[in-house]
Backbone as CSV, one residue per row, in Angstrom:
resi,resn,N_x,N_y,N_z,CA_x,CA_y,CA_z,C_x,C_y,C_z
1,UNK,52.292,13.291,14.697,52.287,13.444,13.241,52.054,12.095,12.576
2,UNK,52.869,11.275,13.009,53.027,9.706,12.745,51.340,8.885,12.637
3,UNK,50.032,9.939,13.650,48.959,9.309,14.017,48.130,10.208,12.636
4,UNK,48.449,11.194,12.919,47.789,11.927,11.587,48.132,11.587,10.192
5,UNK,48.938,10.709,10.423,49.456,10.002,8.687,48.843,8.854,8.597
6,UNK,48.467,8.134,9.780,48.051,6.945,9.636,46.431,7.096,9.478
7,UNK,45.838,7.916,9.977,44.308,7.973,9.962,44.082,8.506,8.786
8,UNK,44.998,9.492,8.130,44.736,9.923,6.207,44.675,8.926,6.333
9,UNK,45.535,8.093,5.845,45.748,6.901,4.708,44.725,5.926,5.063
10,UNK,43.855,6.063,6.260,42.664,5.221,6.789,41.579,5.764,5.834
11,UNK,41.351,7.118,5.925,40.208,7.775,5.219,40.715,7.614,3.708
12,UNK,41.888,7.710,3.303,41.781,7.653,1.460,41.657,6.461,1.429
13,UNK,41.982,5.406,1.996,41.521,3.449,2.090,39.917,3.695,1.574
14,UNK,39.781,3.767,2.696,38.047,3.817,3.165,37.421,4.595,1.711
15,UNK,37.586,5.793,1.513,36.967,6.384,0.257,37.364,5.909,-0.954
16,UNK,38.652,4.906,-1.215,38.986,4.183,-2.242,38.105,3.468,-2.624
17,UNK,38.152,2.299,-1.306,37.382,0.821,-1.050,35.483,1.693,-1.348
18,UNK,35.340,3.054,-1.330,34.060,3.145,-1.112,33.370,3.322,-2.788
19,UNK,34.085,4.840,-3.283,34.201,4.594,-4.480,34.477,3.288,-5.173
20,UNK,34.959,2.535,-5.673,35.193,1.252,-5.807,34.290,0.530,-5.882
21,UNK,33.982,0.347,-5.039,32.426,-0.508,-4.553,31.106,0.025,-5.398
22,UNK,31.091,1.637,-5.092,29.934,2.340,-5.656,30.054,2.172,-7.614
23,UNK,31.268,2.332,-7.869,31.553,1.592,-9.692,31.145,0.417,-10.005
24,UNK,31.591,-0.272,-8.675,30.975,-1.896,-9.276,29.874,-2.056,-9.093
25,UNK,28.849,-1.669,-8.290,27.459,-1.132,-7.926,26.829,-0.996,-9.177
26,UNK,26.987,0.026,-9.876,26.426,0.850,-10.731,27.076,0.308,-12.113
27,UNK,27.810,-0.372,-12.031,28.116,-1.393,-13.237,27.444,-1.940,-13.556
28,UNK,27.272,-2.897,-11.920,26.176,-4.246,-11.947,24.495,-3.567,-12.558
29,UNK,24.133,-2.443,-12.270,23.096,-2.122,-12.496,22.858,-2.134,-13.936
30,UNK,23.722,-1.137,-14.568,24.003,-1.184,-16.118,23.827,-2.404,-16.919
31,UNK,24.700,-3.637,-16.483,24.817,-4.529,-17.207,23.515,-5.747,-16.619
32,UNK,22.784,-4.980,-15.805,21.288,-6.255,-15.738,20.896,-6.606,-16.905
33,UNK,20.556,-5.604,-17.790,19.338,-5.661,-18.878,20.230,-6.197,-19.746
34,UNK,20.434,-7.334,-20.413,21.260,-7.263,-21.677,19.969,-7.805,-23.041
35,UNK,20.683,-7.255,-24.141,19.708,-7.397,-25.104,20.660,-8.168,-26.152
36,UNK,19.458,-9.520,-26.314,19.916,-10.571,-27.764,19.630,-9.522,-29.480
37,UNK,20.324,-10.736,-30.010,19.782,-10.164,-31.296,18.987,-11.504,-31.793
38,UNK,17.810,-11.144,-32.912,17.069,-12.456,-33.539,17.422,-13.443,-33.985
39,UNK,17.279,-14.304,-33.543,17.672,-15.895,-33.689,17.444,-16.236,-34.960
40,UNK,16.001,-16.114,-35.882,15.484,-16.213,-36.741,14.225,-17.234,-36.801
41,UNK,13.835,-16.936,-35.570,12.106,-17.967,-35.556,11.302,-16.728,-35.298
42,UNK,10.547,-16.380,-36.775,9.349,-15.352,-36.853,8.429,-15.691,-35.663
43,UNK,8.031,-17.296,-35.569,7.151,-17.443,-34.839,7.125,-17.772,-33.151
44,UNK,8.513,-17.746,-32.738,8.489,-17.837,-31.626,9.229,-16.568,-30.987
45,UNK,9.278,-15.467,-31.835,10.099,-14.197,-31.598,8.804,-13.418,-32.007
46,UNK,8.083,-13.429,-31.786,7.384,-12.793,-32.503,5.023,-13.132,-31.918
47,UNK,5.153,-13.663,-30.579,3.996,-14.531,-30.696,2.956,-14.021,-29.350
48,UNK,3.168,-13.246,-29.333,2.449,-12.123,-28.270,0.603,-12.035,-28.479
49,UNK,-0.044,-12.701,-27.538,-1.261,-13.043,-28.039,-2.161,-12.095,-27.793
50,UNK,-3.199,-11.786,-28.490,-4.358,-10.902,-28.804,-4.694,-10.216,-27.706
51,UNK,-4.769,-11.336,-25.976,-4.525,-10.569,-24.440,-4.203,-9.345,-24.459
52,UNK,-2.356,-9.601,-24.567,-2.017,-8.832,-24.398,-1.839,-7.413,-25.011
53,UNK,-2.357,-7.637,-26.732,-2.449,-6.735,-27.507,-3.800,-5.721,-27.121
54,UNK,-4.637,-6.690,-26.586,-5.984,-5.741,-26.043,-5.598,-4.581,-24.686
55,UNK,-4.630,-5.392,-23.838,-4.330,-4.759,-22.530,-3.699,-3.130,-22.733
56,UNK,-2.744,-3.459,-23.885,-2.215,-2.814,-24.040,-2.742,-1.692,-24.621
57,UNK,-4.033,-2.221,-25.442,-4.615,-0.681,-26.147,-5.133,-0.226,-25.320
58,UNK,-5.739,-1.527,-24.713,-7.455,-0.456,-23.849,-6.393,0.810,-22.501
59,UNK,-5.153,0.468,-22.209,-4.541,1.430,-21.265,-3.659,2.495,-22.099
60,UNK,-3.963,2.200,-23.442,-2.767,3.128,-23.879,-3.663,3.782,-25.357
61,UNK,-4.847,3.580,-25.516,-5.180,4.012,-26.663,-6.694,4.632,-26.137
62,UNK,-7.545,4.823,-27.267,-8.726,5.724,-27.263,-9.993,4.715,-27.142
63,UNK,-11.158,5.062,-27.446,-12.179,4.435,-27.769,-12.484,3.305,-27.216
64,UNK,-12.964,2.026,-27.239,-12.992,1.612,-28.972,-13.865,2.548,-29.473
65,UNK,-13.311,2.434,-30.977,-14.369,3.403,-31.774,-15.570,2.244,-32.469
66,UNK,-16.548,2.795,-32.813,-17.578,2.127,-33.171,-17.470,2.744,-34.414
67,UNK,-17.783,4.115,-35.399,-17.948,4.379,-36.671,-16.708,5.292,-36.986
68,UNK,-16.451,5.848,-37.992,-15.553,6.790,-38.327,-15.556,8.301,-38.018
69,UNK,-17.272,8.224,-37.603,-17.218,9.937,-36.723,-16.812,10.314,-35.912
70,UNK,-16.748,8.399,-35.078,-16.046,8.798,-33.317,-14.641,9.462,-33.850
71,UNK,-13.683,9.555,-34.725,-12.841,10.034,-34.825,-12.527,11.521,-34.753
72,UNK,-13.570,12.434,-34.593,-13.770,13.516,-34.075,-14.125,13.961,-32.677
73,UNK,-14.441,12.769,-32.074,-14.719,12.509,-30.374,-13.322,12.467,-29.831
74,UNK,-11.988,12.363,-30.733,-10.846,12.385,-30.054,-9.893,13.168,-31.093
75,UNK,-10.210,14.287,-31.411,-9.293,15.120,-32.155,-7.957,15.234,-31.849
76,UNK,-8.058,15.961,-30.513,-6.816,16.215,-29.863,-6.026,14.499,-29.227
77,UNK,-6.607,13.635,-29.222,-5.594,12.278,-28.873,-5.166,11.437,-30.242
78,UNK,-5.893,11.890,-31.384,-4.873,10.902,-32.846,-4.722,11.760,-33.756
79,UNK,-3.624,11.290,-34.298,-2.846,11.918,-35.446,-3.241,11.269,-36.589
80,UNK,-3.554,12.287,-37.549,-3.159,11.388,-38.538,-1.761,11.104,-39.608
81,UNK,-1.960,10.060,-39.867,-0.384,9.768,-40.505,-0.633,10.130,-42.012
82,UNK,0.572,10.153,-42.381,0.634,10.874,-43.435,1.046,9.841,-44.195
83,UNK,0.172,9.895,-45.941,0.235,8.538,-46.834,1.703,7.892,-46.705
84,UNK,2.714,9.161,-46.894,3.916,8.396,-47.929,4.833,9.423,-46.962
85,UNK,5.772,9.057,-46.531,7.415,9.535,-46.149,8.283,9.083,-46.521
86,UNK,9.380,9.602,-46.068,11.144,8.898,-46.551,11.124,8.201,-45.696
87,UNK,10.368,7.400,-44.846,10.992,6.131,-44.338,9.786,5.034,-44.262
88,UNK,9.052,5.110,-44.928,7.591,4.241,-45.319,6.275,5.105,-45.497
89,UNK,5.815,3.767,-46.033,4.535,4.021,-47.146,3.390,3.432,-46.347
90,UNK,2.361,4.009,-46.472,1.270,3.659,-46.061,0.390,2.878,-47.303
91,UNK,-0.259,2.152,-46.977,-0.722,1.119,-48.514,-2.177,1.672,-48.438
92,UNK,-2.894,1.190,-49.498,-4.497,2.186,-49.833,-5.033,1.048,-48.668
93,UNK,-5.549,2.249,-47.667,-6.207,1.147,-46.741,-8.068,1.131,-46.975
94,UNK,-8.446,-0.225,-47.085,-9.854,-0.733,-47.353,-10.924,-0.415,-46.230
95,UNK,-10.276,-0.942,-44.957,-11.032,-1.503,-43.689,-10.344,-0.410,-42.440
96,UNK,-9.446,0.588,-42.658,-9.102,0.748,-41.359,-8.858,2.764,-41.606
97,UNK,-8.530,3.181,-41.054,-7.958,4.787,-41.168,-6.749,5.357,-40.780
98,UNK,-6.289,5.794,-41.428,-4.328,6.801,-40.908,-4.362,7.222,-39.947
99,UNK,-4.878,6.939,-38.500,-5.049,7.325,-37.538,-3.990,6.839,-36.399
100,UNK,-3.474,7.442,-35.373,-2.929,6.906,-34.361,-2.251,7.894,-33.058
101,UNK,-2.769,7.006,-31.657,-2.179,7.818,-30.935,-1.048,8.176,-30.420
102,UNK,-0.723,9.406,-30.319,0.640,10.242,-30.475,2.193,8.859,-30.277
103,UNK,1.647,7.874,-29.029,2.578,7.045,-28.239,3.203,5.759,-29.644
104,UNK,1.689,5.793,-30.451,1.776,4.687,-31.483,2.288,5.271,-32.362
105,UNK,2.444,6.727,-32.817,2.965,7.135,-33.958,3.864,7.407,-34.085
106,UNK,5.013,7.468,-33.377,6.288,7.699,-32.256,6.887,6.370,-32.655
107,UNK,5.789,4.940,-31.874,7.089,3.918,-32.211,6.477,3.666,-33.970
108,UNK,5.825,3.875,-34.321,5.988,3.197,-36.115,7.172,3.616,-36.630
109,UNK,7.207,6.008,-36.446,8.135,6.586,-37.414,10.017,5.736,-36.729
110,UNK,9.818,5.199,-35.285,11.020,5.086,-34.705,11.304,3.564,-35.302
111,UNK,10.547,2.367,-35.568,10.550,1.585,-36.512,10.855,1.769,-37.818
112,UNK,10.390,2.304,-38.497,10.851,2.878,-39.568,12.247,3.525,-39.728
113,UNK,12.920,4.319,-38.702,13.594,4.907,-38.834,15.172,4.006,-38.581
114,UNK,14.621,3.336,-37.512,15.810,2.240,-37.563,15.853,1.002,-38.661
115,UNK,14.878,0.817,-39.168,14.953,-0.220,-40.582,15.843,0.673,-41.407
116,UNK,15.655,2.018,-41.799,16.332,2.503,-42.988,17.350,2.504,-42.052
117,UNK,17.925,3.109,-41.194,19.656,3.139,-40.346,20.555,1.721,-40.836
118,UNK,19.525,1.071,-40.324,20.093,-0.772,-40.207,20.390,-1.038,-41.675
119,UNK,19.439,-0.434,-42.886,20.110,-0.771,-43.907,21.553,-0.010,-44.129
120,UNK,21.569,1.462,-44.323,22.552,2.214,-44.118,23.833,1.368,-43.828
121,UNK,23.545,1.555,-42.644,24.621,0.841,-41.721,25.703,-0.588,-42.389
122,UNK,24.263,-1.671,-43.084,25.250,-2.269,-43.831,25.053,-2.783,-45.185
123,UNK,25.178,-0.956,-46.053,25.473,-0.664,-46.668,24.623,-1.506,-48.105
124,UNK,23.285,-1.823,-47.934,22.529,-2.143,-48.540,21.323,-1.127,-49.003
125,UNK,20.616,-1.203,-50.117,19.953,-0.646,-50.629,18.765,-0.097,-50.324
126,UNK,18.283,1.063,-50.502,17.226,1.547,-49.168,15.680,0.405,-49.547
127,UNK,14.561,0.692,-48.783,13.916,0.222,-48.975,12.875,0.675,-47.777
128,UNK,11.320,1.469,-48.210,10.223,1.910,-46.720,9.376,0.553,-46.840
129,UNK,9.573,0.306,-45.194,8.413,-0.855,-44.814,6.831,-0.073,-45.742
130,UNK,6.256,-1.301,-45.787,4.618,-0.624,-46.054,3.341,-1.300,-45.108
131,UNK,2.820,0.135,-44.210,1.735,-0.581,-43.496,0.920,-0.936,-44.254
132,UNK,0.341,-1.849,-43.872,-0.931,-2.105,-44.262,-2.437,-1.749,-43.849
133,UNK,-2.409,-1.604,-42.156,-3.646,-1.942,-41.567,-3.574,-0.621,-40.154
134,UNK,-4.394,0.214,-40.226,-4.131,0.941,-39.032,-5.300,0.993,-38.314
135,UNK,-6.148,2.008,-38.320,-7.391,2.060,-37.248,-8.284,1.814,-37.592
136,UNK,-9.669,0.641,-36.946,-10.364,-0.003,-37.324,-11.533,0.497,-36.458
137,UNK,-12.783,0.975,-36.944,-13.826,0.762,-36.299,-14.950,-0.348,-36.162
138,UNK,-15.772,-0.266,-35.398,-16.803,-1.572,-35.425,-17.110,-1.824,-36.626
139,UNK,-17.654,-0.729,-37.475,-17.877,-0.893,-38.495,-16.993,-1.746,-39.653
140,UNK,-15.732,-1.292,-39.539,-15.025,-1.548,-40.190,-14.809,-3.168,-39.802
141,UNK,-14.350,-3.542,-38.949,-14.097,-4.808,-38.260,-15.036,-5.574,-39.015
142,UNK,-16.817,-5.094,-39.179,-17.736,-6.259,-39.326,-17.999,-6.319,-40.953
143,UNK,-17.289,-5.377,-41.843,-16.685,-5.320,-43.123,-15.150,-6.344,-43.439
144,UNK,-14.417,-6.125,-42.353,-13.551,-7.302,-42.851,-13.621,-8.626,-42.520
145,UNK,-14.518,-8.745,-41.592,-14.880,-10.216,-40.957,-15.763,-11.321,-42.411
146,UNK,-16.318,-10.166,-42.925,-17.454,-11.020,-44.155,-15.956,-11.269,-44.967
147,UNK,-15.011,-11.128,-45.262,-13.986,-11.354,-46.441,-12.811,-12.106,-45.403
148,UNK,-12.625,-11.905,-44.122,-11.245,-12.771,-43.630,-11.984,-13.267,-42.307
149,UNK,-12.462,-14.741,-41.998,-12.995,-15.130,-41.090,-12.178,-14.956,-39.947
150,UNK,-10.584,-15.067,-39.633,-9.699,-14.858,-38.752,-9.860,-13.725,-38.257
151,UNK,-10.729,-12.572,-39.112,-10.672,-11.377,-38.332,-11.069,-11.226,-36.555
152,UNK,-10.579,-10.616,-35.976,-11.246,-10.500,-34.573,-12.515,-9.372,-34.318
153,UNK,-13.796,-9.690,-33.850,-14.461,-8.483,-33.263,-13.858,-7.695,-32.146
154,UNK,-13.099,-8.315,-31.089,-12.490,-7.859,-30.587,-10.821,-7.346,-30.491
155,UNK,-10.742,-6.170,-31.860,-9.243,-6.476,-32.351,-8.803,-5.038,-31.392
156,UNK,-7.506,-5.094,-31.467,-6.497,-3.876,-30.839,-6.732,-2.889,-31.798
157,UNK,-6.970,-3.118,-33.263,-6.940,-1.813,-33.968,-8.114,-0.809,-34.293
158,UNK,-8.751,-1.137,-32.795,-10.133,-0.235,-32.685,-9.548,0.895,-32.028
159,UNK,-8.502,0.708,-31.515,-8.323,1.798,-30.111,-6.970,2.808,-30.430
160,UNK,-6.671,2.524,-31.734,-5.488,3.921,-32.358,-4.154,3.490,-31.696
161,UNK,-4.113,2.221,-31.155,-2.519,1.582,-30.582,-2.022,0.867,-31.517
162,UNK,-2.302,-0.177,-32.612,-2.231,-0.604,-33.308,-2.076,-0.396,-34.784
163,UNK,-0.982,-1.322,-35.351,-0.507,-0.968,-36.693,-0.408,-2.557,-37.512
164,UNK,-0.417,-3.167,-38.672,0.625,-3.869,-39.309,1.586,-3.827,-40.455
165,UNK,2.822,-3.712,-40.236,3.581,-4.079,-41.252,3.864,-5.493,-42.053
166,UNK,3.525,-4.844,-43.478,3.683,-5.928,-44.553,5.263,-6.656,-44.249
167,UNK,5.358,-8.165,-44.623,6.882,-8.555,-44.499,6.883,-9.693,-45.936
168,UNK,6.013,-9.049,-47.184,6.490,-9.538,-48.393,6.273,-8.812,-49.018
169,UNK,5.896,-7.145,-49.367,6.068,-6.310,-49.983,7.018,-5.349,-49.207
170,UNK,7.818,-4.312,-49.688,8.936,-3.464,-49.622,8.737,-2.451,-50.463
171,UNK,8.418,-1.146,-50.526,9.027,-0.358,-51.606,10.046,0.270,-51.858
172,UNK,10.475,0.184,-52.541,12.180,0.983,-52.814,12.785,2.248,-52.988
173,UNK,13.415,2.597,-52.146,13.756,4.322,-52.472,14.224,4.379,-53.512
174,UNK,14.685,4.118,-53.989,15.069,4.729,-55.727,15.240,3.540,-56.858
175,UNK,14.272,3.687,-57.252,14.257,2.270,-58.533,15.451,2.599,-59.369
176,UNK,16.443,3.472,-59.658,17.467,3.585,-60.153,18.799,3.037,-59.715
177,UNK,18.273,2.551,-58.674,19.576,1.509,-57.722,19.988,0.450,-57.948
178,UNK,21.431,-0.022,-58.813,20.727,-1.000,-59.294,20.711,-2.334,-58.183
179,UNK,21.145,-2.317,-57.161,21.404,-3.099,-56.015,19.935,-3.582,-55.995
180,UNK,19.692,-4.657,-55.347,18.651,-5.393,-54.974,18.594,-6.113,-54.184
181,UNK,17.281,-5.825,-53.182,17.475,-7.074,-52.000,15.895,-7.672,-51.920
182,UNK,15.830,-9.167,-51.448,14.855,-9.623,-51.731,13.618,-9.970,-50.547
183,UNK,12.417,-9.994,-50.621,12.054,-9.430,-49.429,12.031,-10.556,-48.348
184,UNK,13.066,-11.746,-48.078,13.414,-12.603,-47.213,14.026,-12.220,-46.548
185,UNK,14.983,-11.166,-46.783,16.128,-10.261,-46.581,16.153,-9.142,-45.746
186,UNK,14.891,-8.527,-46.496,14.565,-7.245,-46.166,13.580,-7.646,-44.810
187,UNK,12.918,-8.672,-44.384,12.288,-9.182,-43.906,13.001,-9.220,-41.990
188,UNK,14.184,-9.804,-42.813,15.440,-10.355,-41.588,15.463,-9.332,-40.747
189,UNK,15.581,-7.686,-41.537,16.631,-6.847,-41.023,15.267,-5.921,-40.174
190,UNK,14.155,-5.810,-40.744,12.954,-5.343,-40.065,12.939,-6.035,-38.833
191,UNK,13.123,-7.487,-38.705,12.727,-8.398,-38.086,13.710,-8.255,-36.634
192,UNK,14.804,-7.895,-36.941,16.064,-7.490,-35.849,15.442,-6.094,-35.308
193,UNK,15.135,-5.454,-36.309,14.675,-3.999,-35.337,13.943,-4.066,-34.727
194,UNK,12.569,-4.780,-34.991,10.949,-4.938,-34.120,11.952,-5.846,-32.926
195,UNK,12.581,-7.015,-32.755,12.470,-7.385,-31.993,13.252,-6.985,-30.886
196,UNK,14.392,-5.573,-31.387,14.705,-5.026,-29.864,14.096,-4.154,-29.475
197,UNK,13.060,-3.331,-30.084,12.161,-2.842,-29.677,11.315,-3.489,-28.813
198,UNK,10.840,-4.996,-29.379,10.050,-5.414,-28.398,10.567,-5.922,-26.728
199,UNK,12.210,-6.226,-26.936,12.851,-6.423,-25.824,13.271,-5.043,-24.514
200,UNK,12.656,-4.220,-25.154,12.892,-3.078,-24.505,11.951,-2.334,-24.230
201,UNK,10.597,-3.299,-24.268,9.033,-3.162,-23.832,8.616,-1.997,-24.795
202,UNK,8.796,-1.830,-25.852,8.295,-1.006,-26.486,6.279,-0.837,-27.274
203,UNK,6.732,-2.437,-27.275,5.540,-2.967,-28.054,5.342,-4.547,-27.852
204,UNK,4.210,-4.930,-28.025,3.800,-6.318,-28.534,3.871,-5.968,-29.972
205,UNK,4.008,-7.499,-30.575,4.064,-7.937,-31.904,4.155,-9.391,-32.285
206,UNK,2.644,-10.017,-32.977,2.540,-10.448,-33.368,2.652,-11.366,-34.936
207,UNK,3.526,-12.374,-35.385,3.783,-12.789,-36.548,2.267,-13.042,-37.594
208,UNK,1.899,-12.623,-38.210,0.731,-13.110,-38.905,1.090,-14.050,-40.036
209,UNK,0.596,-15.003,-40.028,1.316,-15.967,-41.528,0.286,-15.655,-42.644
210,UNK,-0.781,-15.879,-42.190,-1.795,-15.679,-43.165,-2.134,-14.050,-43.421
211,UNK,-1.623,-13.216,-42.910,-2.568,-11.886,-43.464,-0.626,-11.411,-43.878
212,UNK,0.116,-12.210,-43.762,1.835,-11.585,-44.054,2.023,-10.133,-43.406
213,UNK,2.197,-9.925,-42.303,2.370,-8.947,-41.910,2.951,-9.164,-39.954
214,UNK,3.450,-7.907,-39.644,3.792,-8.404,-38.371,2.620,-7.152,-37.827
215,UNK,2.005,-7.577,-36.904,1.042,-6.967,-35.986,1.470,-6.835,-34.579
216,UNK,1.547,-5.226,-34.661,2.068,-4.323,-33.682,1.045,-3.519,-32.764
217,UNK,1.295,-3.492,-31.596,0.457,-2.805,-30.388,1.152,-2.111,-29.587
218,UNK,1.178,-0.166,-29.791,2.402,0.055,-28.389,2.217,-0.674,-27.093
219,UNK,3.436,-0.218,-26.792,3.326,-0.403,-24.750,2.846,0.958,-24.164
């Protein structure tokens, strides 16, 4: 009896020490990935070069498109976005189209959706990002190149992966509010959301100084 008490208490050891082990295992796994919050350097949080913004479309987006008809060559792969929602505005676009594929339209509304949370959350006044710039054809590209020499012929926003958000205009959910925040501010708190998104491979994103906007490419 004395041997059969001793070999339990061997096997509940053993499955203690095993379990045990397998928690701290699977702890360690959990706690690999840890995620910062923004330091506050736009430009070094933020500096993901044109490479990788191309890599990323040409495996994750359409085309390139050359005119605005090809946009019927891919019916079923882009959406179009819709001008105005409760969680951002689309701005009158010149050079590009409301277009995007399903993967890109996913992280904008999920961008969006955590900017308004994050305000929520602390308890500041609403406010929808406003894109500026979405799908670009050849055409379009060699229309904005005559007015912004920085433009690229070879840009990401030929291929429906690509977006930019403005980061000095804001529009406001209810101009009756009288709270106010200013868009340095509003800037910050966008700026915390894109960048755990981007830490969690969601996207590239690029700081633009000169066109004011942050330029986005899914993963």
């Amino acid at each position: 009896m004395k041997h059969v008490w001793i070999l339990s208490l061997s096997i509940l050891t053993l499955i203690s020490c095993s379990s045990k082990g397998q928690i701290e295992e699977e702890k360690e796994v959990i706690e690999v990935k840890k995620y910062s919050r923004f330091a506050g350097s736009y430009a070094k949080a933020f500096a993901d070069l044109q490479d990788l913004h191309i890599e990323a479309a040409t495996n994750n987006g359409v085309g390139p498109l050359t005119c605005r008809a090809d946009t019927s060559l891919y019916a079923g792969e882009l959406i179009r976005i819709p001008s105005e929602l409760e969680i951002y505005k689309v701005d009158r676009l010149k050079h590009s189209m409301p277009f995007l594929v399903p993967k890109a339209a996913t992280l904008l509304s999920d961008i969006c959706l955590n900017f308004r949370d994050s305000l929520v959350s602390k308890k500041m006044a609403l406010y929808k990002p406003i894109v500026t710039s979405i799908t670009r054809t050849d055409d379009d590209v060699k229309g904005l190149s005559k007015r912004n020499r920085n433009a690229s012929d070879n840009s990401a926003h030929r291929y429906g992966t690509t977006f930019d958000i403005a980061w000095t205009r804001f529009d406001k959910v209810d101009p009756t509010d009288s709270r106010t925040l200013d868009d340095g501010k509003l800037k910050a708190v966008l700026a915390q959301v894109l960048f755990d998104l981007k830490q969690r491979e969601r996207c590239y994103i690029k700081h633009e100084r000169k066109q004011s906007c942050f330029h986005i490419t899914v993963r």
